[in-house]
DRENKOLVEX-243671 format. One record per atom (N, C-alpha, C): chain; residue number from 1; x, y, z; residue in one letter; atom name. Coordinates in steps of 0.02 Angstrom, whole numbers, plus 50000, padded with zeros to 5 digits. Each point is the difference from the previous one (the first is absolute). Example, Ala and Ser with C-alpha at 12.3 -4.5 7.8 and 13.67 -1.06 7.14 Angstrom:
(node A,1,(50660,49716,50390),A,N);
(node A,1,(49955,50059,50000),A,CA);
(node A,1,(50045,50060,50000),A,C);
(node A,2,(49982,50053,49964),S,N);
(node A,2,(50042,50059,50003),S,CA);
(node A,2,(49961,50055,50037),S,C);
end
This chain:
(node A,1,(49289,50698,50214),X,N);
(node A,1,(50059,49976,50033),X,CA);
(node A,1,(50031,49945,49957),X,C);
(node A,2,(50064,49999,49983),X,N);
(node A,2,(50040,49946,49968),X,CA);
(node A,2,(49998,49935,50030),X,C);
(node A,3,(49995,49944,49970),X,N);
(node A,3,(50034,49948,50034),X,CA);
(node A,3,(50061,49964,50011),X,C);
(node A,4,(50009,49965,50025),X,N);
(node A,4,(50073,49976,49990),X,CA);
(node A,4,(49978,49929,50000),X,C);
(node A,5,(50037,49983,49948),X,N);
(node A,5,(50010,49941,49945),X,CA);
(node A,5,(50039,49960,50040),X,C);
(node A,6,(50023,49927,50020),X,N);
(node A,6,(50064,49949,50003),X,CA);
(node A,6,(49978,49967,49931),X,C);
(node A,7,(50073,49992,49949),X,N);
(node A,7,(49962,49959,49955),X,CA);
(node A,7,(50072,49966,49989),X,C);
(node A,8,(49986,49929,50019),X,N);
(node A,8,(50057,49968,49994),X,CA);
(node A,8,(50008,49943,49969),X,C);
(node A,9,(50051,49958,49981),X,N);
(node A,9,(49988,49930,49971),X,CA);
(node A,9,(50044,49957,50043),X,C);
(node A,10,(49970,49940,50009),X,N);
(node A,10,(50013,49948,50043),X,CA);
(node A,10,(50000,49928,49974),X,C);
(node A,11,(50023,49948,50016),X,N);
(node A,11,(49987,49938,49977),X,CA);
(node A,11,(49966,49978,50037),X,C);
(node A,12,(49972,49925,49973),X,N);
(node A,12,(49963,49946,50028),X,CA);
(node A,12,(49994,50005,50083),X,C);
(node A,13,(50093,50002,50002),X,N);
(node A,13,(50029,49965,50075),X,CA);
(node A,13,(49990,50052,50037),X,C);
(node A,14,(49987,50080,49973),X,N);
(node A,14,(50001,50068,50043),X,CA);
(node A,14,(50057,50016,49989),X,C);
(node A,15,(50047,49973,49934),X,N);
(node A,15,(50067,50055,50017),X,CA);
(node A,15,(50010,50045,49965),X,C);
(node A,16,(50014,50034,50022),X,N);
(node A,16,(49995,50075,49983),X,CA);
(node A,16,(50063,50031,49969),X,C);
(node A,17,(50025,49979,49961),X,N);
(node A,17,(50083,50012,49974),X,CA);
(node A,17,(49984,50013,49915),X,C);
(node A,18,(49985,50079,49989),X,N);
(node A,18,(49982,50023,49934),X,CA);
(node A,18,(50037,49980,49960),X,C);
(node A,19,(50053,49926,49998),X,N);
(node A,19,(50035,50005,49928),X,CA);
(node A,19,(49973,49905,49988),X,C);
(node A,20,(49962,49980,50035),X,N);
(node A,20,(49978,49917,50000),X,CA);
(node A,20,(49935,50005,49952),X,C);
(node A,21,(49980,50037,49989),X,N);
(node A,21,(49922,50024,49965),X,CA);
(node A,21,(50006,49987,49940),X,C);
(node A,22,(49934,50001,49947),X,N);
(node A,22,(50002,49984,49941),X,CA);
(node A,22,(49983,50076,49989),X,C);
(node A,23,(50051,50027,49951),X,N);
(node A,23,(49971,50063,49962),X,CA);
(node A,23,(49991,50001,49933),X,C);
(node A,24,(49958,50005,49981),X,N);
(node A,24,(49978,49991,49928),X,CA);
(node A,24,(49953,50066,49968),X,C);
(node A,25,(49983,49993,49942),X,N);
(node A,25,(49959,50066,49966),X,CA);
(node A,25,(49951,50036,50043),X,C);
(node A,26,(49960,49942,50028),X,N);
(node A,26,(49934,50010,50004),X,CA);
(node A,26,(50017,50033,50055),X,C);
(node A,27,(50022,49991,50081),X,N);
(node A,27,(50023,50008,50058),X,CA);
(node A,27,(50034,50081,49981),X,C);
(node A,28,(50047,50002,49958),X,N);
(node A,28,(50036,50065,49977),X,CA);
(node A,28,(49923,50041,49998),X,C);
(node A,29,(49982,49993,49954),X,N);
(node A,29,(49941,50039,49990),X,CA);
(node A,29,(49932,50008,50059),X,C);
(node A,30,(50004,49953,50045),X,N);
(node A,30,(49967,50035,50045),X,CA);
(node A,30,(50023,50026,50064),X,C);
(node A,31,(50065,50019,50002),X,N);
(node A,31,(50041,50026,50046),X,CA);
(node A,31,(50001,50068,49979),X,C);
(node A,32,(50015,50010,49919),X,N);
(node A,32,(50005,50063,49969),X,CA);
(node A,32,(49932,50022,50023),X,C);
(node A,33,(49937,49973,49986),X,N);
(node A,33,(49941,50023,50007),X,CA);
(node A,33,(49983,50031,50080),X,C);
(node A,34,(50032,49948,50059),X,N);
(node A,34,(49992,50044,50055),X,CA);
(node A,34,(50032,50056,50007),X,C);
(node A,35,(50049,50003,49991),X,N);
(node A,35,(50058,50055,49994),X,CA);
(node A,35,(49953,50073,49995),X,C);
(node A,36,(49993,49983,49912),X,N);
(node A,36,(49947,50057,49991),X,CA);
(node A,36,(49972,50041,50041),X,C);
(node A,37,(49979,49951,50050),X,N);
(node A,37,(49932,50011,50071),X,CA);
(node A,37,(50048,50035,50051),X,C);
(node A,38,(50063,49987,49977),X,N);
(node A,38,(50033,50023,50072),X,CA);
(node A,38,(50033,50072,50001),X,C);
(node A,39,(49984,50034,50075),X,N);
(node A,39,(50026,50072,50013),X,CA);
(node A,39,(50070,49999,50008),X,C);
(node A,40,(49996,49950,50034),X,N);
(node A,40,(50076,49980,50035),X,CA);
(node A,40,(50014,49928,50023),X,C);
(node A,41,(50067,49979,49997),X,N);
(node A,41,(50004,49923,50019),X,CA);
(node A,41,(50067,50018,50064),X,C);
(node A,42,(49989,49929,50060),X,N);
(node A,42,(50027,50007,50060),X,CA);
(node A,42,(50053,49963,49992),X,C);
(node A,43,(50054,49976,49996),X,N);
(node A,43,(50052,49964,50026),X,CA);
(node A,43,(50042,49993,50041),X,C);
(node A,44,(50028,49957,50010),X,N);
(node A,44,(50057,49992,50072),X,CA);
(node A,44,(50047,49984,49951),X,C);
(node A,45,(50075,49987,50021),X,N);
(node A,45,(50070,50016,49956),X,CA);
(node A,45,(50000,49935,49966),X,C);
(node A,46,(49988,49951,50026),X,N);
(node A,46,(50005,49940,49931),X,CA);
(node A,46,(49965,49989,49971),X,C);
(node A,47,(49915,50023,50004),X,N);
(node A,47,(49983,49985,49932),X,CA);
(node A,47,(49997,50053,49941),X,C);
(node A,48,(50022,50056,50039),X,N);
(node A,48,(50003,50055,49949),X,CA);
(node A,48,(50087,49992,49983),X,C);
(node A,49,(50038,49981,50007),X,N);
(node A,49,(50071,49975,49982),X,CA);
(node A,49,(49961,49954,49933),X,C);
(node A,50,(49966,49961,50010),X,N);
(node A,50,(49984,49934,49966),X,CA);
(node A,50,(49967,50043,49931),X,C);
(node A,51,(49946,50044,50015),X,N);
(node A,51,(49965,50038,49951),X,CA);
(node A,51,(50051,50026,49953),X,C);
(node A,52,(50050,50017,50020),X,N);
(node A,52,(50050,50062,49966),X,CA);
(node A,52,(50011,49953,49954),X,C);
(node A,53,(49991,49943,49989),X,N);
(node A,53,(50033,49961,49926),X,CA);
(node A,53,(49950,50033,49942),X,C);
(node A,54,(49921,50015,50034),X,N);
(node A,54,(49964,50038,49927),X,CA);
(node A,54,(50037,50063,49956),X,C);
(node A,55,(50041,50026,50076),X,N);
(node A,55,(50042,50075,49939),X,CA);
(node A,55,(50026,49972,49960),X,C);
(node A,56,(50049,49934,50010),X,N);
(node A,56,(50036,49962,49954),X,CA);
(node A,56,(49982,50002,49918),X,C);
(node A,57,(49916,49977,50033),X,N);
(node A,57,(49977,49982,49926),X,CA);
(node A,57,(49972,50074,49965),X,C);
(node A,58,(49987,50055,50038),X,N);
(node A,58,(49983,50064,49966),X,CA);
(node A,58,(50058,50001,49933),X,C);
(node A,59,(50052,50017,50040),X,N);
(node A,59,(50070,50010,49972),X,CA);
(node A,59,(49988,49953,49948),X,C);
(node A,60,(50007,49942,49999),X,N);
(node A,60,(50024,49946,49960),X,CA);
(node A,60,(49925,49959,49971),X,C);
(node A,61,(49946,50009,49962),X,N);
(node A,61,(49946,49965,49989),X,CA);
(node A,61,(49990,49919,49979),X,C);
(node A,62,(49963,49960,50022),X,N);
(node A,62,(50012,49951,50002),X,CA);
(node A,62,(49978,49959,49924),X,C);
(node A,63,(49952,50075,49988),X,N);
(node A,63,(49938,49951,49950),X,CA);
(node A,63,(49955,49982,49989),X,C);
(node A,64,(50007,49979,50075),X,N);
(node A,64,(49921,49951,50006),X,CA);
(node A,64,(49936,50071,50058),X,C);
(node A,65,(49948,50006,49943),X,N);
(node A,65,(49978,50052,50001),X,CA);
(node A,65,(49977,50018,50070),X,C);
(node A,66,(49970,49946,50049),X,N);
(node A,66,(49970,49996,50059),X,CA);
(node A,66,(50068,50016,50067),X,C);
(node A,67,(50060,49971,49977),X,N);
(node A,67,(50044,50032,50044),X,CA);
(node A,67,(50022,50062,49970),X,C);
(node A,68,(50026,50027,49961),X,N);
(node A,68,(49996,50074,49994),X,CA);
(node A,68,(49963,50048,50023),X,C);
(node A,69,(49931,49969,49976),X,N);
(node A,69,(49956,50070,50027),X,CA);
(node A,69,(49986,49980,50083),X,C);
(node A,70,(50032,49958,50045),X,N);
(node A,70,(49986,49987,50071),X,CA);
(node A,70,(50066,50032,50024),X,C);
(node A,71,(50051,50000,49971),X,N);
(node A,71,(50057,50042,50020),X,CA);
(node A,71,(49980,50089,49986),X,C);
(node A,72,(49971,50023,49934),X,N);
(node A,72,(49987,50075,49984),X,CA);
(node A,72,(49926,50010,50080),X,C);
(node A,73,(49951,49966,50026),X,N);
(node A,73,(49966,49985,50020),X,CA);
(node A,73,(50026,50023,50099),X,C);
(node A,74,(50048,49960,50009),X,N);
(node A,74,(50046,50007,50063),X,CA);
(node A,74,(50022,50057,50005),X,C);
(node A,75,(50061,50007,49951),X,N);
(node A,75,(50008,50051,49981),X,CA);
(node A,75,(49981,50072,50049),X,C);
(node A,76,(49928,50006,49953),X,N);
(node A,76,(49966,50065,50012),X,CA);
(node A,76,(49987,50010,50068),X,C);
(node A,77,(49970,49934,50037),X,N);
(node A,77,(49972,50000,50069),X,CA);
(node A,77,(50043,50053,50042),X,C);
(node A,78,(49995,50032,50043),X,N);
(node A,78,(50023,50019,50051),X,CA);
(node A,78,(50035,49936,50065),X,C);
(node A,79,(50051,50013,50032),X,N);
(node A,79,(50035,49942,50045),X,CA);
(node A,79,(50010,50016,50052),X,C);
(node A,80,(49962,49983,50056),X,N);
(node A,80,(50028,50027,50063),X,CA);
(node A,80,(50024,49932,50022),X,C);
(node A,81,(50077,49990,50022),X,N);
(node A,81,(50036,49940,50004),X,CA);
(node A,81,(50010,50017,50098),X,C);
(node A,82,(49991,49936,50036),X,N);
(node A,82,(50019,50004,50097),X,CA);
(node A,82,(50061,49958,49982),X,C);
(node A,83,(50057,50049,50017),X,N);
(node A,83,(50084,49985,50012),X,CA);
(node A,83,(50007,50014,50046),X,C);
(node A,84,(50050,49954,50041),X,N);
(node A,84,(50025,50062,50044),X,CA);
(node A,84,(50106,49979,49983),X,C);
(node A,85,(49987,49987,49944),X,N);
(node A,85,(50080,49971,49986),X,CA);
(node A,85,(50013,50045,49920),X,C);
(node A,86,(49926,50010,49977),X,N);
(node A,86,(50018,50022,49917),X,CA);
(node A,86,(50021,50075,50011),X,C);
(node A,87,(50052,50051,49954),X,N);
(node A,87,(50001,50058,50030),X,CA);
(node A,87,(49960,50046,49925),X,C);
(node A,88,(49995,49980,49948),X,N);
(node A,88,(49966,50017,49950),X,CA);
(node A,88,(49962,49927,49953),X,C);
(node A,89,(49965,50022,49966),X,N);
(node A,89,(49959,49938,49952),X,CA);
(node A,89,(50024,50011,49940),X,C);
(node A,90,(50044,50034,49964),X,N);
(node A,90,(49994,49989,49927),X,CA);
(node A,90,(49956,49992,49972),X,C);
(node A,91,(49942,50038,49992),X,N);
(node A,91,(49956,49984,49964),X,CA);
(node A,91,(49942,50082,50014),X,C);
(node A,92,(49999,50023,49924),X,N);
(node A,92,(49971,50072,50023),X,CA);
(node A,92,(49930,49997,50021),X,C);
(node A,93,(49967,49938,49989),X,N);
(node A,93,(49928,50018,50044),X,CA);
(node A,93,(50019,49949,50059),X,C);
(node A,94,(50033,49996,50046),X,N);
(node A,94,(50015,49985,50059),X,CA);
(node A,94,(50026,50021,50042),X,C);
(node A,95,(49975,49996,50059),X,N);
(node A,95,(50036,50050,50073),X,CA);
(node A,95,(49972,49972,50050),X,C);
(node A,96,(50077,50010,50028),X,N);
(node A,96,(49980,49959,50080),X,CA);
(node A,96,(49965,50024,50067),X,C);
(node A,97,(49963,49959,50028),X,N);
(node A,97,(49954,50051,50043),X,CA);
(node A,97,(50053,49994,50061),X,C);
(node A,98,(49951,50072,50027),X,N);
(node A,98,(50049,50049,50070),X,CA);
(node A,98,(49971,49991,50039),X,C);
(node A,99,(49932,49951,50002),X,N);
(node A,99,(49951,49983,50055),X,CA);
(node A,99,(49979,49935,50020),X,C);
(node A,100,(49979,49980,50064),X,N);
(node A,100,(49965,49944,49990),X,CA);
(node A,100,(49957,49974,49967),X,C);
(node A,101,(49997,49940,49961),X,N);
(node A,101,(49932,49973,49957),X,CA);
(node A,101,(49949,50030,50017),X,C);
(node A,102,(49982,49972,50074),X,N);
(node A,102,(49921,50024,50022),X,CA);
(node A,102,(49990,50083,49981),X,C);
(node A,103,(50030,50028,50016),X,N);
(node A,103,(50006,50093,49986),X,CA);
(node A,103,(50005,50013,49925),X,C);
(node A,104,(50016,49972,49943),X,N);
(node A,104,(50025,50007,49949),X,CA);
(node A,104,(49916,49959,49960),X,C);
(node A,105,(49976,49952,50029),X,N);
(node A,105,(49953,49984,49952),X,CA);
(node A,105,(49942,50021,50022),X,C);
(node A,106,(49995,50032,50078),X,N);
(node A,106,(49954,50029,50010),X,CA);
(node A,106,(49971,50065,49975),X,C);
(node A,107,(50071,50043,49995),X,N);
(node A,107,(50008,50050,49970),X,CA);
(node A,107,(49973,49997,49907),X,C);
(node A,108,(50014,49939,49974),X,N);
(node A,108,(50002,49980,49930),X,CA);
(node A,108,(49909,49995,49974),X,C);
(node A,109,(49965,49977,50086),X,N);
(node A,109,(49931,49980,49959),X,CA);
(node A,109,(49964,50054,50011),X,C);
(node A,110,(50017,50051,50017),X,N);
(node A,110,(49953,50055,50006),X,CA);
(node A,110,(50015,50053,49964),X,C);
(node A,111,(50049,49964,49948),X,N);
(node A,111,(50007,50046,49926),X,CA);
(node A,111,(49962,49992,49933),X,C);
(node A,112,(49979,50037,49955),X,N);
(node A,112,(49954,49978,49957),X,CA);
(node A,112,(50052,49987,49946),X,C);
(node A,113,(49991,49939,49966),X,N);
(node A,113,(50045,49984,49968),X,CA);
(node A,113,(49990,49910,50012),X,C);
(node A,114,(50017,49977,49935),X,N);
(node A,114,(50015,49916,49976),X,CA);
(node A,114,(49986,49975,50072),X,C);
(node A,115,(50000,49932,50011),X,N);
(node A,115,(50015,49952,50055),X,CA);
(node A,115,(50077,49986,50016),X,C);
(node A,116,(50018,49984,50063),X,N);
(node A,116,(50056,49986,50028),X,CA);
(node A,116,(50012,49925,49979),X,C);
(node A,117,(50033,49960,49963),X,N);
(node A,117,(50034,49936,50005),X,CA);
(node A,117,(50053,49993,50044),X,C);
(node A,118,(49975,49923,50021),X,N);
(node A,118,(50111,49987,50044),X,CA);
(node A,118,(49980,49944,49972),X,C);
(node A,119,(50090,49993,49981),X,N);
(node A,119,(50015,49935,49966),X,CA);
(node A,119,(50064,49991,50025),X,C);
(node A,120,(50010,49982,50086),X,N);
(node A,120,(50047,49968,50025),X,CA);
(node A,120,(49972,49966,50067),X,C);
(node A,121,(50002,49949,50016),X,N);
(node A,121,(50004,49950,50037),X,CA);
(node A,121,(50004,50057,50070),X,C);
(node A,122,(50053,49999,50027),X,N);
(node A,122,(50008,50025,50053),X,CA);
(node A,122,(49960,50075,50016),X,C);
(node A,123,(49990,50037,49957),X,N);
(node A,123,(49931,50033,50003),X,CA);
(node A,123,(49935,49996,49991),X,C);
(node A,124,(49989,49958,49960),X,N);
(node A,124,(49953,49958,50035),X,CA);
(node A,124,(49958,49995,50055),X,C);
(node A,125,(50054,49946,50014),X,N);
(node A,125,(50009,49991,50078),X,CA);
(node A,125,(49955,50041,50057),X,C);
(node A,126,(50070,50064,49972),X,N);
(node A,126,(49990,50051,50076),X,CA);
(node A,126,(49932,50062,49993),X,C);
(node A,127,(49964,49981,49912),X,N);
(node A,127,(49956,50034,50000),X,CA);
(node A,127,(49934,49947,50024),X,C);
(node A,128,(50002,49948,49982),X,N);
(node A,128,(49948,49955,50028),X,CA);
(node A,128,(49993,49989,50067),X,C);
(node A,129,(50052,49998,50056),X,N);
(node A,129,(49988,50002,50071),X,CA);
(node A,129,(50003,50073,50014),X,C);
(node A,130,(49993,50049,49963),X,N);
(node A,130,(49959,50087,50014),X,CA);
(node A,130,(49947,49992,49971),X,C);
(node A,131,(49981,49954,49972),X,N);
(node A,131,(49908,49987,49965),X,CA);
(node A,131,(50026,50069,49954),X,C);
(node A,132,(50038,50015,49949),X,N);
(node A,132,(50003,50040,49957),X,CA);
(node A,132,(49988,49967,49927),X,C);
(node A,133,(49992,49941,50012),X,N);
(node A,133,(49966,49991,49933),X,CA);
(node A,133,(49929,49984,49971),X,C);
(node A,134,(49982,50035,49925),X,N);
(node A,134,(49938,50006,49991),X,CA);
(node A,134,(49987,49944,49957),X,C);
(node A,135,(50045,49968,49971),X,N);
(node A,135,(49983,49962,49921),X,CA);
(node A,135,(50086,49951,50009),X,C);
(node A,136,(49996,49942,50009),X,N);
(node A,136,(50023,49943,49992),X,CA);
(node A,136,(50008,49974,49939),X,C);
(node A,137,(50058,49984,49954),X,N);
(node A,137,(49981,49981,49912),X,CA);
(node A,137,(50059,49942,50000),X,C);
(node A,138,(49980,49948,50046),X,N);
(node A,138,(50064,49934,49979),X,CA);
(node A,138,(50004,49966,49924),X,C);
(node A,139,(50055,49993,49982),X,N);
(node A,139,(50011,49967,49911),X,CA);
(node A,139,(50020,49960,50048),X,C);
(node A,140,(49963,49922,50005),X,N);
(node A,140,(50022,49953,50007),X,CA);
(node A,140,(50055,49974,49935),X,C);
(node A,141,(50045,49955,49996),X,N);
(node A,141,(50030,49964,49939),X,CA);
(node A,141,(50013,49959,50017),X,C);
(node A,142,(49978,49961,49956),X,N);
(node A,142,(49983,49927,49986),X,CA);
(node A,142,(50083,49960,49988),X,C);
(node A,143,(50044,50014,50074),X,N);
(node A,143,(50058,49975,49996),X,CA);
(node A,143,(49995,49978,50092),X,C);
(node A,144,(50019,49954,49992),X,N);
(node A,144,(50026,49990,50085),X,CA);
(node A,144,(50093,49993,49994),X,C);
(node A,145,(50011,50063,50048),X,N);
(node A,145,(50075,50008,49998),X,CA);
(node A,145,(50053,49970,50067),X,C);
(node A,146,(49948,49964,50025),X,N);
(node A,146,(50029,49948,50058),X,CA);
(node A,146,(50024,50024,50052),X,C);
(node A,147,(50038,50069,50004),X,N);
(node A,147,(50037,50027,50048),X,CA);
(node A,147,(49989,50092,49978),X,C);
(node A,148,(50006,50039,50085),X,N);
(node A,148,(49993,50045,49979),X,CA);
(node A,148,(49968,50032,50041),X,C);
(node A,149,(49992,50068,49998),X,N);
(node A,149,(49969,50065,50054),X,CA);
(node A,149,(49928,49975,49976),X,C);
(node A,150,(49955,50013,50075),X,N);
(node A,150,(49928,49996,49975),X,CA);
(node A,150,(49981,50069,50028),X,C);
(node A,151,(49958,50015,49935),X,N);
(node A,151,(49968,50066,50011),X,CA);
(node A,151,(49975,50039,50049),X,C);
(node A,152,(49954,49969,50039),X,N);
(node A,152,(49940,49984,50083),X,CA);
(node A,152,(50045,49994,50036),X,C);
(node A,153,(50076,49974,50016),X,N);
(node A,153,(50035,49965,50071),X,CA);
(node A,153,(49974,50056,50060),X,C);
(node A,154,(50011,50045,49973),X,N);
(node A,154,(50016,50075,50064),X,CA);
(node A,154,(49930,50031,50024),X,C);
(node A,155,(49935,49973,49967),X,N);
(node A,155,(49933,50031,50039),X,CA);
(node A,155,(50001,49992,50056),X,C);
(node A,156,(49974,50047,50029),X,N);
(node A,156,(49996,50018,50084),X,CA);
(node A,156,(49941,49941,50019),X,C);
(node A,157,(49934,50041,49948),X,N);
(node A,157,(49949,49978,50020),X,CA);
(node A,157,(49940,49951,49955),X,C);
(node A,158,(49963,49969,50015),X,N);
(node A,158,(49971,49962,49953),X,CA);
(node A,158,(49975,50058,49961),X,C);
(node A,159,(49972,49988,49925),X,N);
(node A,159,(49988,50064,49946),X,CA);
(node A,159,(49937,49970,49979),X,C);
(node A,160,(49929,50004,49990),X,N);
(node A,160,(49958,49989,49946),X,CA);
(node A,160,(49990,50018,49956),X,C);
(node A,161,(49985,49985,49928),X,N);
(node A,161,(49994,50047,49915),X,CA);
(node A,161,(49947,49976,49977),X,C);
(node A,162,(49984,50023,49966),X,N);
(node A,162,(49945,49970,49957),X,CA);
(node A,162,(50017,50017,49934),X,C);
(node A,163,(49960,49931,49973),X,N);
(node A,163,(50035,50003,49921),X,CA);
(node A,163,(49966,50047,49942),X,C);
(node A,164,(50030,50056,49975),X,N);
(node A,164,(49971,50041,49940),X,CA);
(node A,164,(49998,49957,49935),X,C);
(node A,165,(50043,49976,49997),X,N);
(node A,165,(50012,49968,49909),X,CA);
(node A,165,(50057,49971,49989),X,C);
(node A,166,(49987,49971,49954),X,N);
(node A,166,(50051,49948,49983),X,CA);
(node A,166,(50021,50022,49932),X,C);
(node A,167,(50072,49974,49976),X,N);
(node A,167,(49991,49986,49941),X,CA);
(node A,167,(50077,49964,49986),X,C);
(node A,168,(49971,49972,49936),X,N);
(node A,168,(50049,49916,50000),X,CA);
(node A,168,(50055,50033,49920),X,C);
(node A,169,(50039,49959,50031),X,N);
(node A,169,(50058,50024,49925),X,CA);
(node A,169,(50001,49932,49958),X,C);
(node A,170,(50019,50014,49938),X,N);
(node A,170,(50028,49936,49955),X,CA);
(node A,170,(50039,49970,50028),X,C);
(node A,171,(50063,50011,50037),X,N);
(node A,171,(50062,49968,49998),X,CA);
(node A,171,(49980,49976,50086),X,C);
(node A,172,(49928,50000,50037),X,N);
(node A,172,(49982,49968,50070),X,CA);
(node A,172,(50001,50038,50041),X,C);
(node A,173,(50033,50071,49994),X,N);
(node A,173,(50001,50042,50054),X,CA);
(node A,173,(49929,50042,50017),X,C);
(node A,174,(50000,49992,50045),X,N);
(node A,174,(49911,50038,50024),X,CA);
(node A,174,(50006,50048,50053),X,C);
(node A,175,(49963,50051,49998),X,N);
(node A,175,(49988,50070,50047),X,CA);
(node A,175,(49940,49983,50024),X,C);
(node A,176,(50035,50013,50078),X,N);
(node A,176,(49938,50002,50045),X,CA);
(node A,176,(49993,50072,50021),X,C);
(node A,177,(49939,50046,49999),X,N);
(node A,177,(49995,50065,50045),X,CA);
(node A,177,(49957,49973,50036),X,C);
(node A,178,(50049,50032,50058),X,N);
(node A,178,(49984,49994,50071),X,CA);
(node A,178,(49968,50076,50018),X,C);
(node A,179,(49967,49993,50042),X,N);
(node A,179,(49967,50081,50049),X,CA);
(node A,179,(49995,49977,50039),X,C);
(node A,180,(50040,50041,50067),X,N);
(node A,180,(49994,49962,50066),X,CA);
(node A,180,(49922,50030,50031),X,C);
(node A,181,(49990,49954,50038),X,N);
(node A,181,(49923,50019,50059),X,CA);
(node A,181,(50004,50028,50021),X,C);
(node A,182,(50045,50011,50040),X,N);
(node A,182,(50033,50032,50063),X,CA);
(node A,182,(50009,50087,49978),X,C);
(node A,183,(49963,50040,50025),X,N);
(node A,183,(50007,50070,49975),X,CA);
(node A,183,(50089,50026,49991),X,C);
(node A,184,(50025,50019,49948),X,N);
(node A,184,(50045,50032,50008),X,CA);
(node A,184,(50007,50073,50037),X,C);
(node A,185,(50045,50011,50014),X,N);
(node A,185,(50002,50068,50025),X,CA);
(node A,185,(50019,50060,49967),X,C);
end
C-alpha cells in the first residue's frame, strides 16, 4: 500500500507562506530527491499556481544545477491539483481531480506504485482530520516571518507523531519526520 507524504516547509513562527523560506542548493537537492520517491503529488489551486513558476525555469534554465534538476524533477511527477475555480492546469503532467480528496487518495493507496505526497496546506489539513496521513516531513526554516497562515490552525482533533529522523541543513533549516500513532486508515 502507498503512503501519503505531507511534506511541507514552514518557519520558526509556523508560517506557512512558500515564498518566506530559504531555498538554496542543498534544500533544491533534497526536494529533487523526494520527488524521485514520488507517484504522484496533491495540490489545492494556490500552491500549485505557486509551483507553476518551476515550468518557468524548465523553459528558461537558471544554471544553478540543484534548481534545474528540481524543476526537470516536478516536472515529471504526476499532479492531481483540488480546484473548484481552475478549469484546466497548463501543465501536461497535471489534472484536476473529479472527486473528493478522501475518494481520490483512498483510491491512490491501494495502487502499486511510488508514494502519494501533498504539498499544500489546506490538504493537509483535510487529510490529517481523515487520519489520511502516513508520514509527516516539516522543513522547518530558520526565518520567523512575523505574520501569516499557520499550518495546524484548522485540526479538528488533537494529533500524536512520533519522531522518525531528523536532519539539519547548512543554511539552519531542519526536517522533522513525523509518523503519526494514531492508526491511519
Amino acid at each position: 500500500m502507498r503512503k501519503v507524504i505531507a511534506a511541507f516547509n514552514t518557519t520558526i513562527d509556523d508560517n506557512c507562506n512558500h515564498t518566506v523560506g530559504l531555498a538554496d542548493k542543498e534544500l533544491h537537492q533534497h526536494y529533487t530527491d523526494l520527488l524521485d520517491k514520488a507517484g504522484v503529488i496533491l495540490y489545492g489551486r494556490t500552491t500549485y499556481q505557486l509551483m507553476q513558476y518551476w515550468q518557468t525555469l524548465l523553459k528558461n534554465p537558471s544554471g544553478e544545477k540543484t534548481a534545474d534538476d528540481f524543476a526537470k524533477s516536478i516536472d515529471r511527477v504526476p499532479k492531481i491539483v483540488f480546484s473548484h475555480t481552475l478549469k484546466n492546469t497548463d501543465w501536461k503532467t497535471a489534472e484536476i481531480a473529479t472527486k473528493p480528496i478522501d475518494e481520490v487518495v483512498r483510491g491512490l493507496k491501494i495502487q502499486l506504485s511510488k508514494d502519494i505526497f501533498v504539498g499544500s496546506r489546506s490538504l493537509i489539513i483535510q487529510l490529517l482530520n481523515l487520519n489520511l496521513i502516513d508520514e509527516l516531513q516539516l522543513c522547518i526554516q530558520p526565518v520567523i516571518a512575523g505574520k501569516g497562515l499557520s499550518l495546524f490552525n484548522d485540526i479538528k482533533d488533537r494529533k500524536i507523531f512520533k519522531l522518525r529522523d531528523t536532519k539539519i541543513f547548512i543554511n539552519g533549516a531542519i526536517i522533522l519526520n513525523y509518523e503519526p500513532i494514531t492508526k491511519v486508515q
